[in-house]
Phi, psi and omega in degrees: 000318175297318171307330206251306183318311174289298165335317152312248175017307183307302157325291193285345173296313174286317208288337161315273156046259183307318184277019176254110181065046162305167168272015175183118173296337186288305199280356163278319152317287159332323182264325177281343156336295208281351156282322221266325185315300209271000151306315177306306168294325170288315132269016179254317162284019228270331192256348184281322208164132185249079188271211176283150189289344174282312193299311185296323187294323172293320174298319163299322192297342181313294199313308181289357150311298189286319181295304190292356180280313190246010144308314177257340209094148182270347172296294203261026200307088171335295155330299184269018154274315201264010155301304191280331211257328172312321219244326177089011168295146186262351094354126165263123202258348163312341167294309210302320182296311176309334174287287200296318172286343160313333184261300189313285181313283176331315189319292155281356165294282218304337187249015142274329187282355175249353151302307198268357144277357185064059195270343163211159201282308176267107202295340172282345179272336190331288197306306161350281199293330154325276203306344164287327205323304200309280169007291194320289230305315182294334165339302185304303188285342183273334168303323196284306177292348182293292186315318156296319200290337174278318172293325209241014209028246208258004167260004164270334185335297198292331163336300182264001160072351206305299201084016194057057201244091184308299183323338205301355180287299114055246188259350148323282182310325186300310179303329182289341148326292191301312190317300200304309171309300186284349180284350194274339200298289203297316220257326172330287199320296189294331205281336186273326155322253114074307189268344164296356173280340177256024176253000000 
């Protein structure tokens, strides 16, 4: 309980943070939405399922991904400007780490809830089926971002992040591929300790 406690605490910490003096309040909404949905969600089944102390811990650094994204604009990330200039990019590359954790993070939610609910028998398809989930889930958010960019115009920009990068839908999704891939490689062993606490 103290562990879960403290993840709050963390939360509300960033999410202040974030919402003091963003650099665009729409786009701080738009980027910050989708942490308060799974804090939300996350308590409300909080007494129904329980996950592993790895699943709460990833969502959170998930979450504080996004409030700082949508605290600066995912363009204007302080770091990764000065990254990019170290580097000679033409880009602020911060989308990208948020892409690459679309996957990562998502990886290990989807592949406790279809152990421990038992959605599949066979354990050789698992990873398969994780790396679609993930696949699926970015698709969506990319559909999801097409679609604000249509409803709201030139005030979806800092939202959608391109930089004028054509590829970037693209290769968004690939990073979220990859991500999802290195959480199963690096994170299974523990992520399966871990789930021995519930069976």
């Amino acid at each position: 309980m103290k562990f879960k406690a403290s993840l709050i605490v963390v939360f509300m910490l960033f999410f202040i943070w974030s919402a003091i003096n963003p650099k665009e309040y729409f786009t701080w909404i738009l980027e910050v939405f989708p942490a308060i949905v799974i804090l939300i969600v996350l308590i409300l089944t909080n007494n129904n399922f329980k996950f592993t102390n790895l699943a709460y811990f990833l969502m959170l650094a998930h979450s504080i991904i996004l409030m700082v994204g949508g605290h600066y604009t995912y363009a204007e990330v302080p770091l990764f400007d000065w990254l990019k200039e170290i580097a000679g990019q033409d880009r602020n590359n911060y989308d990208k780490v948020g892409h690459f954790a679309q996957g990562f993070i998502p990886a290990i939610v989807a592949r406790e809830l279809l152990i421990r609910k038992n959605v599949i028998f066979n354990k050789s398809w698992l990873n398969y089926i994780v790396v679609s989930i993930c696949l699926a889930f970015s698709a969506f958010y990319e559909l999801l971002e097409w679609a604000v960019a249509e409803l709201t115009g030139d005030s979806a920009e800092a939202f959608l992040g391109t930089q004028g990068y054509i590829w970037d839908t693209q290769s968004d999704m690939l990073l979220a591929a990859i991500g999802a891939i290195v959480a199963l490689v690096l994170l299974a062993k523990l992520h399966d300790e871990q789930l021995k606490n519930f069976n």
